[in-house]
LUMGULO-799613 format. One line per 3 residues: number of its first residue (from 1); their letters; for each residue x negated, y negated, z negated of C-alpha. Coordinates in Angstrom, 3 decimals. Last residue first. Layout:
REM LUMGULO-799613
NUM = a = X,Y,Z; ...
//
This chain:
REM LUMGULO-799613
529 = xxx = -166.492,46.645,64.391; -166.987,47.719,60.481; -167.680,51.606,59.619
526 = xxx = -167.413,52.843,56.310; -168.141,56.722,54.734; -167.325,56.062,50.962
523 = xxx = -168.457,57.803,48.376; -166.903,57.499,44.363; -167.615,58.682,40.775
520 = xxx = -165.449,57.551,38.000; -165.708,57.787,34.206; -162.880,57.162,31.452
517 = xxx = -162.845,55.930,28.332; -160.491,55.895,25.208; -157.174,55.933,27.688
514 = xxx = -153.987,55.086,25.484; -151.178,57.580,26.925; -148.473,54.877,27.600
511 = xxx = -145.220,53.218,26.536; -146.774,52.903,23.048; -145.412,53.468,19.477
508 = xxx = -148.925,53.520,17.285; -149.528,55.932,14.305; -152.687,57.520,16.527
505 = xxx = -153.343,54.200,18.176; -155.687,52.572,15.844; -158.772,53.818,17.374
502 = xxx = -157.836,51.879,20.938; -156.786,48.401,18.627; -153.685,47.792,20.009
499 = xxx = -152.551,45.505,22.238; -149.244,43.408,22.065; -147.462,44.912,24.980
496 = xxx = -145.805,42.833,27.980; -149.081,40.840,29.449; -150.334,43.991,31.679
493 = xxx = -153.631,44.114,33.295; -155.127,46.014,30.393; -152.676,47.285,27.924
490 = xxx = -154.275,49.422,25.285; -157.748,47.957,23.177; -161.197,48.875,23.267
487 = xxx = -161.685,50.536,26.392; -164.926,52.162,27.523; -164.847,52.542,31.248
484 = xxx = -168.107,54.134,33.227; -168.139,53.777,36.831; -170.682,55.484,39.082
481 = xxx = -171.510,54.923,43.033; -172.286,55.899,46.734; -171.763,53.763,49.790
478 = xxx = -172.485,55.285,53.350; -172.985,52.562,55.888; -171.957,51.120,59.209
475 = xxx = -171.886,47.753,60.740; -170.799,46.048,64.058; -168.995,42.813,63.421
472 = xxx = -171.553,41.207,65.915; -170.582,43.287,68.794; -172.353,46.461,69.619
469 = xxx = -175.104,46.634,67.110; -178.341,48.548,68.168; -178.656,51.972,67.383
466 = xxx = -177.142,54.088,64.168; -179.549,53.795,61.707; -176.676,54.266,58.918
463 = xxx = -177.097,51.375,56.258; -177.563,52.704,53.484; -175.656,51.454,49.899
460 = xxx = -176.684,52.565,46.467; -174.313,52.218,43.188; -174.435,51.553,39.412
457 = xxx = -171.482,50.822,37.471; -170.531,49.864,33.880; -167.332,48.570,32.670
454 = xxx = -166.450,46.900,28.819; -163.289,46.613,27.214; -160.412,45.132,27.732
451 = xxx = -160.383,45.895,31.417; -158.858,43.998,34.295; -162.242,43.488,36.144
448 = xxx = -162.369,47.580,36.334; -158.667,47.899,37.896; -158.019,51.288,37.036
445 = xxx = -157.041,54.002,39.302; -158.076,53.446,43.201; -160.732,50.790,42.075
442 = xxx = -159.765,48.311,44.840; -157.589,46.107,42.802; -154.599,44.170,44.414
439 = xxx = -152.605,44.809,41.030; -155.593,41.729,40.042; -154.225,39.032,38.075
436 = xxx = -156.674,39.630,34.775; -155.000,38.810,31.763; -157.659,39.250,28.356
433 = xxx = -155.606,39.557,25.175; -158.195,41.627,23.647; -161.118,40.568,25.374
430 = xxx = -162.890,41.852,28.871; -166.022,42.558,29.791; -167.864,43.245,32.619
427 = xxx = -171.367,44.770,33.909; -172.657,45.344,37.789; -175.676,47.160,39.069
424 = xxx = -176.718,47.454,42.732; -179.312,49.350,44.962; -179.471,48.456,48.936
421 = xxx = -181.411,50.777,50.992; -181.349,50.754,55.426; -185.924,50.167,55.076
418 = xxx = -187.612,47.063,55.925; -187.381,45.379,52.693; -185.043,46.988,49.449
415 = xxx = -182.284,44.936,49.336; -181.578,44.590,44.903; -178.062,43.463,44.328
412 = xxx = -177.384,42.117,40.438; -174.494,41.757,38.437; -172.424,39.735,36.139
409 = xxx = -168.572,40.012,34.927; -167.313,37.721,32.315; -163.719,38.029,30.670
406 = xxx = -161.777,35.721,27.980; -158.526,35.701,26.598; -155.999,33.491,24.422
403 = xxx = -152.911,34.251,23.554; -149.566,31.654,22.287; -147.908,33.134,19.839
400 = xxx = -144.358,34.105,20.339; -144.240,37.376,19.317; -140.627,38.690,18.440
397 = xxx = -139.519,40.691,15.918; -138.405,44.959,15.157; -141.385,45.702,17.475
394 = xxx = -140.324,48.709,19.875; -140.033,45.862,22.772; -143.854,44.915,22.350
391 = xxx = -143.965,40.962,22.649; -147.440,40.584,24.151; -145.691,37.331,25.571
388 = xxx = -142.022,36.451,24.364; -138.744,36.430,24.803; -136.574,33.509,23.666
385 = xxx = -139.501,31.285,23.002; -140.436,31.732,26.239; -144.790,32.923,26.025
382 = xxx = -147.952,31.182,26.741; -150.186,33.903,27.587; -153.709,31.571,28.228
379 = xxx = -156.885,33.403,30.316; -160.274,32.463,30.403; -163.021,33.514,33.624
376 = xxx = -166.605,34.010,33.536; -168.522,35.237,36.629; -172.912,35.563,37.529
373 = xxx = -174.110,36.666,40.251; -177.176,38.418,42.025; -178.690,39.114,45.308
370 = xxx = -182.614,39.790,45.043; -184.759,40.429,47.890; -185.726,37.073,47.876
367 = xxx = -184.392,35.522,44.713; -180.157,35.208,46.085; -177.465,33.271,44.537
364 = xxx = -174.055,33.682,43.213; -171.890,31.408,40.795; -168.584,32.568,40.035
361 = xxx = -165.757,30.575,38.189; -162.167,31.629,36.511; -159.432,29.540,35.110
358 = xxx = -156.062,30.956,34.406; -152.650,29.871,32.376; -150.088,31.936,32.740
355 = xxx = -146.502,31.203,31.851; -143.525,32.588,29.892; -141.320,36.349,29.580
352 = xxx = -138.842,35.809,32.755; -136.536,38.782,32.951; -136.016,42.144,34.373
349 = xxx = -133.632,44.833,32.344; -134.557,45.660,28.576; -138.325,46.742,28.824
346 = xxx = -137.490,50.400,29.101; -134.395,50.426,30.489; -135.528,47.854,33.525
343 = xxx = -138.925,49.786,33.741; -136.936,52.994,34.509; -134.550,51.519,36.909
340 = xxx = -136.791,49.577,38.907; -139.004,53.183,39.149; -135.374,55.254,40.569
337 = xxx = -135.342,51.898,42.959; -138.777,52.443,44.554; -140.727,49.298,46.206
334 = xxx = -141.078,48.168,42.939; -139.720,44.180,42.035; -141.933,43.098,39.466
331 = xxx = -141.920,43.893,35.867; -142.108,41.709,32.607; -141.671,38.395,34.982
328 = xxx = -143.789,35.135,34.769; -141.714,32.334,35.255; -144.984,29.865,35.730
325 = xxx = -148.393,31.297,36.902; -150.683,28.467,36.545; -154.058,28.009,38.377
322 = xxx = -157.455,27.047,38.281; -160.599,28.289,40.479; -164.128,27.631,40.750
319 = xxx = -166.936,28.515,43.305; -170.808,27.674,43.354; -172.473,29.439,45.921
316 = xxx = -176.131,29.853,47.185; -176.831,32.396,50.070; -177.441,29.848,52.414
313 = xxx = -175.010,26.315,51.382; -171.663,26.580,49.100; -171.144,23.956,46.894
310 = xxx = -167.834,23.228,44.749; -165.840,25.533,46.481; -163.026,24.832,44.759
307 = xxx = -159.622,26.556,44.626; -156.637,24.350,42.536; -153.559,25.659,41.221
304 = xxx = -150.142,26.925,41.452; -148.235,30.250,41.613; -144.801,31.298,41.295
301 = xxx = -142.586,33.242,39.999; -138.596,32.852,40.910; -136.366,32.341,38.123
298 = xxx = -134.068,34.925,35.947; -130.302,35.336,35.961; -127.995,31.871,34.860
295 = xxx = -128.250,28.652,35.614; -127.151,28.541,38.721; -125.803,32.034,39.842
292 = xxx = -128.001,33.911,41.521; -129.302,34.363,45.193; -133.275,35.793,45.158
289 = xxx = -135.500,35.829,42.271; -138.676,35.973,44.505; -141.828,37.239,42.825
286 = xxx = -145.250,35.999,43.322; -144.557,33.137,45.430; -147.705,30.818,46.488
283 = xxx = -149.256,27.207,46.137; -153.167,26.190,46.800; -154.545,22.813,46.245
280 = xxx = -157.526,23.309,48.301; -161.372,21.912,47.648; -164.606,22.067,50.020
277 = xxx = -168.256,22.165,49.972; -171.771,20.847,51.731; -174.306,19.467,50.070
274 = xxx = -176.356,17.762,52.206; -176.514,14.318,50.507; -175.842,14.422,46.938
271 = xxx = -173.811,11.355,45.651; -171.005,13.223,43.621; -171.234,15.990,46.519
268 = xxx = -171.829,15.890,50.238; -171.089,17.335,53.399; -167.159,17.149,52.727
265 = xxx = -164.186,20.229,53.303; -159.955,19.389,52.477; -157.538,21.358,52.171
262 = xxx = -154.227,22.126,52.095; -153.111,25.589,50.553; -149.452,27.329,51.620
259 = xxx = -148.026,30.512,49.956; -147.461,34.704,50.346; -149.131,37.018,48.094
256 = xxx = -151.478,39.658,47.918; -153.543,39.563,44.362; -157.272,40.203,43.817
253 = xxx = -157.507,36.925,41.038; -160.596,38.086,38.893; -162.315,38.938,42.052
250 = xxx = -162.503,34.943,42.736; -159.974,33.315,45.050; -160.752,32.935,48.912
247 = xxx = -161.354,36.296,50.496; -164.160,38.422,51.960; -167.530,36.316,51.371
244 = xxx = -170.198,37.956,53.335; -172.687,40.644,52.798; -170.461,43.092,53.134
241 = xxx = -171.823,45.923,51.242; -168.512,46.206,49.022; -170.918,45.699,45.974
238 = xxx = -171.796,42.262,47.322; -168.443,41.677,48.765; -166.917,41.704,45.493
235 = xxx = -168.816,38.484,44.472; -166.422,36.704,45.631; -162.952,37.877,46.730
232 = xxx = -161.824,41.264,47.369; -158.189,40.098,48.119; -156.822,36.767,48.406
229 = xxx = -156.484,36.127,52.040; -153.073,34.835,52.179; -149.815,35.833,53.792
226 = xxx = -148.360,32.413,55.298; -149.100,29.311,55.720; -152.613,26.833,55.908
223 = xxx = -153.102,23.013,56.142; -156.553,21.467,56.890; -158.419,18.030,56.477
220 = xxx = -161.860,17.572,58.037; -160.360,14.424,60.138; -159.397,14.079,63.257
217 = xxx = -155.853,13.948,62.295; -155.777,16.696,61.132; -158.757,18.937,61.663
214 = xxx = -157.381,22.688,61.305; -153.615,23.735,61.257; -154.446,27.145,60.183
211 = xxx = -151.707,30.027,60.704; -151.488,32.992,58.060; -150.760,37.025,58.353
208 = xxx = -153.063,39.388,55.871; -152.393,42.956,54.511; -149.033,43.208,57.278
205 = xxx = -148.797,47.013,56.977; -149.923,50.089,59.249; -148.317,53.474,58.276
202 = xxx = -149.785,56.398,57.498; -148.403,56.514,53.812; -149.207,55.499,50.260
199 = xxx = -152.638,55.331,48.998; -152.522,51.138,47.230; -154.352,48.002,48.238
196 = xxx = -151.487,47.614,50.722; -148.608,47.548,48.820; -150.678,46.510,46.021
193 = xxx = -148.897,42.870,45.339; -145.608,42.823,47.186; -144.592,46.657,45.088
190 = xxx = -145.897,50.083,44.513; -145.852,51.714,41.305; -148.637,50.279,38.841
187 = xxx = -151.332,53.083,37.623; -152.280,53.246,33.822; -153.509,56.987,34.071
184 = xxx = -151.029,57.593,31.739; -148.355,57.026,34.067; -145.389,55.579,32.287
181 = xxx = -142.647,57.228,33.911; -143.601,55.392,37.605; -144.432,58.672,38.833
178 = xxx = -148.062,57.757,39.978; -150.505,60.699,40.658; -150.602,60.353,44.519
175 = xxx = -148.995,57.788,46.620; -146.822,59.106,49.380; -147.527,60.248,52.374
172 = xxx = -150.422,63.181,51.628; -152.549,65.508,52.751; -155.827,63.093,52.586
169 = xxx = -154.562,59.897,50.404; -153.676,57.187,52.876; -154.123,53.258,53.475
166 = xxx = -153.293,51.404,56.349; -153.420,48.071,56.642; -152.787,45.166,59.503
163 = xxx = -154.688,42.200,59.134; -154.158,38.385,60.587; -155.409,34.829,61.317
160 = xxx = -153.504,32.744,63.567; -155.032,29.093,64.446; -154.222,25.120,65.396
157 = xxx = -156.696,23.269,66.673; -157.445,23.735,69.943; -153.453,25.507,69.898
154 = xxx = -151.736,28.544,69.773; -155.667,29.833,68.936; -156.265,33.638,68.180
151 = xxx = -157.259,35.983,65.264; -156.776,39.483,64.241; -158.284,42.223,62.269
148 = xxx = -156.890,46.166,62.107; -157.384,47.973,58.813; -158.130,51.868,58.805
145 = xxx = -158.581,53.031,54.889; -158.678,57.380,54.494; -158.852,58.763,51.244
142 = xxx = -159.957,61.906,49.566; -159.509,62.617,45.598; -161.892,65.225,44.515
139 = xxx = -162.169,66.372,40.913; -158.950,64.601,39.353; -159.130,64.234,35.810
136 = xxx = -156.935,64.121,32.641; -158.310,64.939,29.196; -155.792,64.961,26.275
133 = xxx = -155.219,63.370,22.801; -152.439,64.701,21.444; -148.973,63.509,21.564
130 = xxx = -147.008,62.474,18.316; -143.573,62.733,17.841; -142.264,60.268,15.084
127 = xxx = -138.848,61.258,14.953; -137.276,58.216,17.297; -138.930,59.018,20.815
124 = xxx = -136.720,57.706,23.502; -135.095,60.012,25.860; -136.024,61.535,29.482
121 = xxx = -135.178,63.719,31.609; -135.271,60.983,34.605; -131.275,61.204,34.817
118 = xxx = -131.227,60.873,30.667; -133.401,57.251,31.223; -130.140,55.090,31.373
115 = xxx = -128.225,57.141,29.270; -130.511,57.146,26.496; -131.177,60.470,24.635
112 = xxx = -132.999,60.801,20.843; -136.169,62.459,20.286; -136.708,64.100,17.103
109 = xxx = -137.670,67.475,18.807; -137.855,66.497,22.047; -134.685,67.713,23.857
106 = xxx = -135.353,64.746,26.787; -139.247,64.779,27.856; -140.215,61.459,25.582
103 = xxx = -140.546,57.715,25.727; -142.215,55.438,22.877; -144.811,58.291,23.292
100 = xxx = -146.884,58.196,19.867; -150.525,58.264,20.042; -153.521,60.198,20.544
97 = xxx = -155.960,59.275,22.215; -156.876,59.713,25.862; -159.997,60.872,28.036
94 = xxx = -159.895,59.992,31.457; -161.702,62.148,34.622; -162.506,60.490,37.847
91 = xxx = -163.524,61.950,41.294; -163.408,60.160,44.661; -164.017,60.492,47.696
88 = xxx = -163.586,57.930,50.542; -162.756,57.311,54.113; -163.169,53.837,55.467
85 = xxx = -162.512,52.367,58.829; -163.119,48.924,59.397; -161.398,45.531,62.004
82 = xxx = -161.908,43.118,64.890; -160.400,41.872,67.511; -160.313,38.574,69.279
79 = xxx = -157.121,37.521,70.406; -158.007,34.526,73.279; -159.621,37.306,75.447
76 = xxx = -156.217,38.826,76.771; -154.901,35.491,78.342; -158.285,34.747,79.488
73 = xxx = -158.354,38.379,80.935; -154.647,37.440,82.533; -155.783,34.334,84.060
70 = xxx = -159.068,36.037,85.251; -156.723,38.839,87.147; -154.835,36.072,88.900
67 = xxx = -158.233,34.286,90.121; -159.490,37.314,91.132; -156.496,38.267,93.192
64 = xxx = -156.359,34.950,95.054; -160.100,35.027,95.636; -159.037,38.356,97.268
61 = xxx = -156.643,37.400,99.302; -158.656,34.558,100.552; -161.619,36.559,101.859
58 = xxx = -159.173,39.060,103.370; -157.626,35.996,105.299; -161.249,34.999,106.303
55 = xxx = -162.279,38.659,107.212; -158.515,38.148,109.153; -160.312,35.062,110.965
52 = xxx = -163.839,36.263,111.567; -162.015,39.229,113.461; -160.418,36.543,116.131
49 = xxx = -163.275,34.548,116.115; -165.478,37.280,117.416; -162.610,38.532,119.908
46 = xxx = -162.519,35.265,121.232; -166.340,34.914,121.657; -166.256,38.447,123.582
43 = xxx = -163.701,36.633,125.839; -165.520,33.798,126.711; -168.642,36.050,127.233
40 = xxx = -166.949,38.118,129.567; -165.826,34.876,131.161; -169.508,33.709,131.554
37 = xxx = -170.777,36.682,132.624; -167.836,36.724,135.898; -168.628,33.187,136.548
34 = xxx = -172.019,34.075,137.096; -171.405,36.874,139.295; -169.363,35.518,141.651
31 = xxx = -171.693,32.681,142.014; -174.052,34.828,142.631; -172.121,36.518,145.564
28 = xxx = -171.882,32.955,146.900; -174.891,33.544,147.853; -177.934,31.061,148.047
25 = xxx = -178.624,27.194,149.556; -176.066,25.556,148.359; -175.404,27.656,145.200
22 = xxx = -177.321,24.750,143.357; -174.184,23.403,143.498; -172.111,25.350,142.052
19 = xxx = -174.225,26.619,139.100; -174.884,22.330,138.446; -170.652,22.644,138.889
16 = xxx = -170.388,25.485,135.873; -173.165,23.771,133.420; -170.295,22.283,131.815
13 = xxx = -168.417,24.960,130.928; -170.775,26.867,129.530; -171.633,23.901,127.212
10 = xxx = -168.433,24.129,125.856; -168.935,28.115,124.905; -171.655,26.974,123.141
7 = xxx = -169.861,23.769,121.038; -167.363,26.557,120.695; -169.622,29.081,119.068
4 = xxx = -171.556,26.839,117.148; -168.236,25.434,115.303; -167.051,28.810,114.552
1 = x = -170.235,29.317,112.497
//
């Protein structure tokens, strides 16, 4: 544009002596005139110019200022946010045998006091006290869940992964109904594995925090550190009303930890083309001994073992999973030192007790409307000669037998088509010496997969018509269900206390109320975005 108007201006110029001499033969008042247009023009041009160069300068400013915000949204836009909200009700009721308390209220008749256990009130049971069988329930038991998902690149290839947790009972900031003293509800004080699977306060935790180091080298090869993703694993989801795959391990290991996996991902399998899969040698701390004199004081825990996803294509899935636990301890480190102290006089202060040995697999699949699975998992307690597995401190001798255990688990998911109802019905079953690794459990009392005995549950999920989805994490449902325990032996999820038969316990000396059977109903409100 400024070029036109000088070339025109220029032109002007020129035609000034043709105007003069033309003028020859007419007034010179024309002349006049002329030249008078001409420099109004001139200077109407300037002025033109003159505001087509600060709309320039504006122009400029504010490409500068766009380009400076976009920095900052790409800045902001490479952490990509997700996370749920869940607030459930829940009502459960336990019926216990009767047994004999190993542990007491202190002036029991018969009972006799122990200084370390006298500032709790209590004292240990040596007249043969027997407590009833009771009935324990909670009619309404409100929680609220709010967990915060995170991910974003340092690198192309190189990625953070992380979730913050927060997990509350309704009126409270603490976690309800466990004292530590032996709950007879069978609840585990907090500590590194529930801390956030557990009610406790309004506070947000680090559930999940891990980097991936993705295609070394150019090839499919992977290393990951950190807090893993080993909670609500496969076929949890299902139940969960997920729909996809929440953590790596199977639902028989639901335990937070820290560790490193490398792995490794192929297309195809002994010889089959297109089947796609991948393998990680996994490693993690369970417990951390912390600065001791060599040789002497307990070891660290940790884990070790191999996680397989030996084909996983469409809704089909083939997973296994083998690992050792080595330096197992008899209690962990609780977040509460009064509860430390109690387990520590009770089970004769903290110490390693032997290894376990675990191997579980899951295979799920889907027959048109049909989702269903199908889990088996074995368990080894290989005990310290010096301690002892199942070794029940108010036995006069030592086990030292090697236990084996089994569980399965195996369920169904039926979508009904073209309306928001999913119906679902899951059975498991545990043996007598059956270990499941799951304090990470998200059955609020008693971890169901844990159980030696057998579970039953039924539940419905809809999907809330609530409009079109937002982003594609958007979901929303109401989830209602039934569990039914019936135990057949004491101790599930712990590897301390030789089990007893769950009739036989009336003459028995256990650390616990035995629970016979127990039934939980449960509705959750949950919202995913």
């Amino acid at each position: 544009m400024l070029k036109k108007i000088s070339v025109l201006a220029f032109a002007g110029l020129l035609a000034l002596p043709a105007v003069a001499s033309a003028g020859a033969g007419g007034a010179a008042s024309n002349l006049d005139a002329q030249i008078a247009d001409l420099t109004r023009q001139l200077e109407a041009l300037k002025a033109q110019m003159g505001q087509m160069k600060k709309d320039q300068d504006a122009n400029n400013a504010k490409v500068a200022s766009f380009d400076e915000r976009a920095e900052n949204w790409d800045l902001a836009s490479r952490i990509q946010l997700s996370g749920d909200f869940r607030s459930r009700v829940d009502y459960y009721r336990a019926n216990t045998e009767a047994y004999m308390p190993f542990f007491v209220p202190a002036g029991t008749p018969g009972s006799t006091a122990v200084a370390a256990l006298t500032p709790f009130g209590y004292a240990s049971n040596t007249g043969g006290y027997q407590a009833p069988a009771a009935v324990y329930d909670n009619k309404s038991m409100f929680t609220n869940r709010f967990r915060l998902d995170m991910r974003a690149k340092a690198l192309e290839n190189v990625e953070f992964k992380g979730r913050l947790a927060m997990y509350k009972a309704w009126g409270m900031q603490s976690t309800p109904g466990t004292d530590g003293l032996g709950s007879p509800l069978g609840g585990m004080p907090l500590f590194d594995g529930n801390t956030t699977r557990t009610p406790n306060d309004s506070a947000l935790y680090v559930d999940r925090a891990f980097v991936n180091w993705n295609n070394i080298g150019g090839s499919p090869i992977w290393f990951s550190i950190g807090r893993r993703p080993t909670t609500d694993g496969p076929p949890n989801q299902l139940r969960m009303g997920m729909d996809e795959r929440m953590a790596t391990p199977t639902a028989y290991m639901d335990w937070p930890f820290d560790g490193i996996s490398v792995g490794y991902a192929y297309q195809s399998l002994f010889g089959m083309t297109d089947a796609p899969g991948r393998v990680r040698i996994c490693y993690g701390r369970g417990f951390e001994a912390g600065l001791q004199q060599k040789d002497t004081g307990i070891n660290d825990t940790d884990f070790i073992g191999v996680s397989w996803d030996i084909y996983k294509k469409g809704s089909r899935f083939f997973y296994l999973q083998s690992f050792v636990a080595m330096d197992v301890f008899n209690f962990p480190a609780f977040s509460d030192a009064n509860t430390n102290a109690f387990y520590s006089a009770a089970l004769g202060g903290r110490k390693n007790v032997g290894n376990v040995y675990h191997t579980s697999g899951v295979y799920e699949d889907k027959f048109q409307n049909l989702n269903y699975f199908i889990s088996g998992a074995w368990s080894r307690a290989e005990p310290n000669d010096a301690t002892g597995m199942f070794n029940d401190p108010m036995s006069p001798t030592l086990n030292t037998h090697t236990e084996d255990g089994y569980a399965v688990h195996l369920g169904a998911r039926y979508d009904f088509a073209n309306t928001p109802f999913k119906l679902g019905a899951e059975y498991n079953h545990g043996s007598k010496y059956w270990i499941a690794m799951t304090p990470g459990h998200d059955d609020l009392y008693e971890s169901k997969l844990a159980t030696r005995g057998n579970v039953y549950e039924v539940y419905g999920i809809y999907d809330i018509p609530g409009g079109e989805k937002i982003s594609k994490f958007g979901k929303a449902f109401i989830r209602l269900g039934y569990q039914h325990y019936d135990y057949d032996y004491t101790g599930s999820g712990d590897w301390n206390m030789m089990p007893v038969d769950i009739d036989q316990t009336s003459t028995a000396l256990l650390m616990s109320a035995p629970i016979k059977k127990a039934d939980q109903v449960y509705m959750t409100f949950e919202a995913a975005f």
